[in-house]
C-alpha positions as CSV (number, residue, x, y, z in Angstrom):
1,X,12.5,-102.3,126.1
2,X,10.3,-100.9,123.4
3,X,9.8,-102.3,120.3
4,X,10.1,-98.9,118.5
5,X,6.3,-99.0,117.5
6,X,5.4,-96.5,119.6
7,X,7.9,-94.0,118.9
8,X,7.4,-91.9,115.3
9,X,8.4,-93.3,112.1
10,X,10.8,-91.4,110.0
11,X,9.1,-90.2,106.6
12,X,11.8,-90.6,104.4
13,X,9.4,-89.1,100.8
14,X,6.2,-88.0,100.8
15,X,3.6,-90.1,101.2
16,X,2.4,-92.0,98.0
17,X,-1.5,-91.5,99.0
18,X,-0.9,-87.8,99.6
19,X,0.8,-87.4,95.9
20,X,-1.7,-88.8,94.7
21,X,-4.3,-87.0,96.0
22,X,-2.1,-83.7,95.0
23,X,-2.7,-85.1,91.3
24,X,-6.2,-85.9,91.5
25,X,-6.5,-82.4,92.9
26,X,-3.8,-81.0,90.1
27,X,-6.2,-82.3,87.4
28,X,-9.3,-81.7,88.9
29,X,-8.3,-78.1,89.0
30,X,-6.8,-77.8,85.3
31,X,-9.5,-76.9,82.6
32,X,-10.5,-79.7,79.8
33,X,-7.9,-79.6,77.2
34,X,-9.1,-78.8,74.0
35,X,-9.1,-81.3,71.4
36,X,-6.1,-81.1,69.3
37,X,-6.8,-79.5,65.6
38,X,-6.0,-81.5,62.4
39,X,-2.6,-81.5,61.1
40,X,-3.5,-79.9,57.9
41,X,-6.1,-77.2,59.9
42,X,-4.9,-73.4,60.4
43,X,-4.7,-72.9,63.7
44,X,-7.2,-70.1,65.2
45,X,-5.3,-67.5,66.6
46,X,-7.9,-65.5,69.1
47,X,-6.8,-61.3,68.3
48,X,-7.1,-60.2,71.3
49,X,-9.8,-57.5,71.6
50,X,-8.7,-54.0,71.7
51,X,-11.1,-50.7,72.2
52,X,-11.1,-48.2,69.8
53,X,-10.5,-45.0,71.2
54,X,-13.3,-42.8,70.9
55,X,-12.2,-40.0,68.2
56,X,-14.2,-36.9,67.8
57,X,-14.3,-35.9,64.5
58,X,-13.6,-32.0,64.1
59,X,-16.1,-29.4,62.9
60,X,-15.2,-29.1,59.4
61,X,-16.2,-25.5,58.4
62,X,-17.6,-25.6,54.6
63,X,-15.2,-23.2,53.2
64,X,-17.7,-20.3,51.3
65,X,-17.9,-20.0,47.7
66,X,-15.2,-17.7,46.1
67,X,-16.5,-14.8,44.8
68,X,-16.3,-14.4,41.3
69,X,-14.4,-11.3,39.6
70,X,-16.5,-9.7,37.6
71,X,-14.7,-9.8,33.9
72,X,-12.6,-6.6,33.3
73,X,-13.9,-6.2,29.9
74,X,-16.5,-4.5,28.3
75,X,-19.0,-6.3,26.5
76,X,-19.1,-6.3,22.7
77,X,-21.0,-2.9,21.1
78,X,-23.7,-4.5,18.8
79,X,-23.1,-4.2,14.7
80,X,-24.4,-1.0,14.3
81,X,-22.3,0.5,17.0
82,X,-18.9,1.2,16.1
83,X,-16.1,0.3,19.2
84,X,-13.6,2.7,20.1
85,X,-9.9,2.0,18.6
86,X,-8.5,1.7,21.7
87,X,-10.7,-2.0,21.9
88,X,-10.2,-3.0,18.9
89,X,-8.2,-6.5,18.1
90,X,-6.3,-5.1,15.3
91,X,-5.2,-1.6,14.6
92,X,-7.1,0.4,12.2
93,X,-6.5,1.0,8.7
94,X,-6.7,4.8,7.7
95,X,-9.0,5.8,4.9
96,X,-8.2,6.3,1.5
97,X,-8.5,10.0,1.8
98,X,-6.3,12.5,3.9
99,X,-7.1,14.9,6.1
100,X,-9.6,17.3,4.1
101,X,-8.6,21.0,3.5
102,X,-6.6,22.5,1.9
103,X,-3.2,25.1,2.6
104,X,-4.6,28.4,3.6
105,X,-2.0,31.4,3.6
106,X,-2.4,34.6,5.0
107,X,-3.0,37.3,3.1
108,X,0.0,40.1,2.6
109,X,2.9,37.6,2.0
110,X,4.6,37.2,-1.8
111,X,4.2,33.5,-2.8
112,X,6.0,31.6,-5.0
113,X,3.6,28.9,-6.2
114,X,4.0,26.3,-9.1
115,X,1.5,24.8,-11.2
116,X,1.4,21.5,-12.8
117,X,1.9,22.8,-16.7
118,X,3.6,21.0,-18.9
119,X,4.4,23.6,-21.3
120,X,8.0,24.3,-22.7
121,X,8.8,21.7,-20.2
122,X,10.9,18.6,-21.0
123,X,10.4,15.8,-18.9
124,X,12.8,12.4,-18.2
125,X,11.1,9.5,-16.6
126,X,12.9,6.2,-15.0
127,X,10.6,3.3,-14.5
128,X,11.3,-0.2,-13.0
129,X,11.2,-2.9,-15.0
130,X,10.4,-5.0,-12.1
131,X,7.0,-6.0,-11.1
132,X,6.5,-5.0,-14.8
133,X,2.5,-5.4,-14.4
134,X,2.3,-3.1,-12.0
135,X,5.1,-0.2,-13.3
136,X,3.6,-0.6,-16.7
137,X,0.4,0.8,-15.7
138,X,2.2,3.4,-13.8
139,X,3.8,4.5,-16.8
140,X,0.6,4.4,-18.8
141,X,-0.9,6.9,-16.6
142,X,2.3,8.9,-16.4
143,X,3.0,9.2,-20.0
144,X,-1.6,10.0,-19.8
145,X,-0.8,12.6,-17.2
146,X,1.6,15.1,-19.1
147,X,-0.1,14.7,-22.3
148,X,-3.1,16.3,-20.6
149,X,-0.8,18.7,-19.0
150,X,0.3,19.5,-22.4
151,X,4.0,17.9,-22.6
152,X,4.4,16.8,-26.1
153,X,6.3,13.5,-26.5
154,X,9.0,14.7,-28.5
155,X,9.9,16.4,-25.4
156,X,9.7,13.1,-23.0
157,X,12.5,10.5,-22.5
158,X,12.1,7.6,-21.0
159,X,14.6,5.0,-19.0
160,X,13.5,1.5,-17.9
161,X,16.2,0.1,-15.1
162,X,15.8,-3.3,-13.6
163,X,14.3,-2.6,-10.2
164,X,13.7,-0.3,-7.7
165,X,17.1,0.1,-6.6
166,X,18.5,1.5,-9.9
167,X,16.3,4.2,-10.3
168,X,18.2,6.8,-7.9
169,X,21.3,6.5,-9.9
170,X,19.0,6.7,-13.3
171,X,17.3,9.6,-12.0
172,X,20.8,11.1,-11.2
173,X,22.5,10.6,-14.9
174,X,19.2,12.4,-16.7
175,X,19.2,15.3,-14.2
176,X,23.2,15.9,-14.5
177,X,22.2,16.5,-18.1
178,X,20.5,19.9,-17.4
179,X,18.3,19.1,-20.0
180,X,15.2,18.4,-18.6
181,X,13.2,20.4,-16.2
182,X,12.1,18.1,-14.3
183,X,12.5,13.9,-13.4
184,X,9.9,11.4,-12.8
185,X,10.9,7.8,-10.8
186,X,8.6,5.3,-11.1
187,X,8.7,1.3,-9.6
188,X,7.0,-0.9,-7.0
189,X,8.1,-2.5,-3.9
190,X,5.9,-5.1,-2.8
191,X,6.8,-6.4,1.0
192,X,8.0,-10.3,1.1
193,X,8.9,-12.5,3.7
194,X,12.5,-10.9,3.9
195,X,13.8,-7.6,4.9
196,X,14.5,-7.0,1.6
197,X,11.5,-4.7,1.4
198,X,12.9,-2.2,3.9
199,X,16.1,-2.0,2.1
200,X,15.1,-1.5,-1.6
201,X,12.4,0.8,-0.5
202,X,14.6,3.1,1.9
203,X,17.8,2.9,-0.4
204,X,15.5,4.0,-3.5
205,X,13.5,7.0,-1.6
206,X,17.1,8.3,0.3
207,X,18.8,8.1,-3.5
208,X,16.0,9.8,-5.2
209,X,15.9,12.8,-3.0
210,X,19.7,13.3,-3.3
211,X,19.7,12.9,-6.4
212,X,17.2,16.1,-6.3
213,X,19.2,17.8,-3.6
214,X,22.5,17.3,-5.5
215,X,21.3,18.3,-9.2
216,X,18.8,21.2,-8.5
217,X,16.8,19.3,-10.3
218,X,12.9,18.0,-9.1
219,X,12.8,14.7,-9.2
220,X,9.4,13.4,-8.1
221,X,8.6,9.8,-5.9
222,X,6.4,7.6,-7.8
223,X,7.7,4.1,-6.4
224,X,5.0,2.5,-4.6
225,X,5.5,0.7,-1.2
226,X,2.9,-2.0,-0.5
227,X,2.3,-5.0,2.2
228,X,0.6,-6.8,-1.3
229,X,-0.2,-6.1,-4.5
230,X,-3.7,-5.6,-4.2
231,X,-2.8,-2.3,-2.2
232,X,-0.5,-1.7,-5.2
233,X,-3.1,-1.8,-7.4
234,X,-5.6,0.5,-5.5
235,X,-2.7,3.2,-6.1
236,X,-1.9,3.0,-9.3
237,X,-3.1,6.9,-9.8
238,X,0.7,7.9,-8.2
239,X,2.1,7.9,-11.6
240,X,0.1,10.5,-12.6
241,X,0.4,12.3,-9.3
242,X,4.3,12.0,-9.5
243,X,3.8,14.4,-12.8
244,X,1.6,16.6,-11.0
245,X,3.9,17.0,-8.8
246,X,7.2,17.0,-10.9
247,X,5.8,19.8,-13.2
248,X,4.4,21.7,-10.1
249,X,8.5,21.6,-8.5
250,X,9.7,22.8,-12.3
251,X,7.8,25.7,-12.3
252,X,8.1,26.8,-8.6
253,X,12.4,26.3,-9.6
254,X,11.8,28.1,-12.6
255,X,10.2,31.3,-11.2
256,X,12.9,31.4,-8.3
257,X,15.4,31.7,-11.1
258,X,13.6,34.6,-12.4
259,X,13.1,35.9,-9.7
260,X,16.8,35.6,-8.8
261,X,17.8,37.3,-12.1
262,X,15.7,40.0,-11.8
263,X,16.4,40.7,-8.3
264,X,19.1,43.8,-8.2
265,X,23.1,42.9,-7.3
């Protein structure tokens, strides 16, 4: 009988030389570990490399210069040229004159035309007491106005109201009197800062002309209307224009009643 050496031996594990060799070989293979960084030390984390695409950059197009518009205005005429209104800042002021000339009627018409005399003629003037520097020297060159005219002044009343506003109704009482030929209104309105200005100064032109259209008798605007009191003072001559033109309105009135009474029935 055999011994059993010859037959083979049951390997139960693997053989210890063989694992070890697998180690050896395990090892051999693995790459040197690193040696470990200090506690406190950050590790180093490797970013891992990545390739930048390669961009191309677009044609920018350099955008061309805007034209510049050409300024709509005119440049400014030199001193000695004068601009048109049209370019001035502010409006004009008109002169101190009117238009030049003077009424031309045809030839083979009657006229009936008054003249500023003062003769026979009784005159009633109303003055403002208001803005008394001002109506004083209106009434100065007034009262100048018919003496030259030759009004004497026995035959010349005079009323002073308190304003502007007062004189229609003044100018009303005198002419319901049928005493005198003719009425003279005199006052200034300076303009504020308030529409009072547009007020007094309509109220007292409307009442003065009704006061005119209601009695028959001329009553004559010598109120002046002014932005300031300079311009007030540059026409202080209407007070003797306002007798002009009363006397003038007496006469023509007086000759149309003539006229009326010699006319046949």
């Amino acid at each position: 009988m055999s011994d059993g050496l010859d037959q083979p031996r049951l390997r139960l594990g693997s053989d210890p030389d063989e694992e070890r060799r697998e180690d050896v070989t395990e090892l051999a293979d693995e790459p040197e570990a690193s040696p470990e960084p200090a506690a406190d030390a950050e590790p180093e984390v490797a970013e891992p490399e990545v390739a930048e695409p390669e961009v191309e950059e677009p044609e920018v197009e350099e955008p061309e210069a805007e034209s510049v518009p050409e300024p709509s205005w005119e440049p400014e005429p030199k001193k000695d040229e004068e601009a048109p209104a049209e370019e001035d800042e502010l409006p004009r002021l008109r002169g101190p004159e009117h238009a030049a000339g003077e009424l031309q009627i045809p030839d083979g018409y009657g006229v009936i035309e008054g003249s500023p005399s003062g003769s026979r003629r009784a005159v009633g003037i109303v003055v403002a007491r208001f803005n008394g520097q001002l109506t004083s020297e209106l009434l100065t060159r007034a009262l100048d106005e018919l003496e030259r005219a030759g009004v004497g002044r026995e035959a010349v009343t005079v009323i002073p109201v308190p304003g502007a506003f007062e004189l229609p109704l003044a100018a009303m009482a005198l002419a319901k009197t049928r005493r005198y030929s003719c009425i003279v209104a005199l006052g200034a309105v300076v303009r504020g800062e308030t529409p009072h200005f547009e007020y007094v100064a309509g109220e007292a032109a409307s009442g003065l002309q009704l006061a005119g259209l209601e009695t028959g008798v001329p009553v004559s605007f010598g109120v002046l209307t002014t932005d300031t009191e300079e311009q007030a003072r540059e026409r202080l001559d209407k007070g003797a224009e306002a007798v002009r033109t009363a006397l003038e309105m007496a006469d023509v009135f007086s000759q149309l009643r003539a006229a009326a009474g010699a006319a046949p029935a």
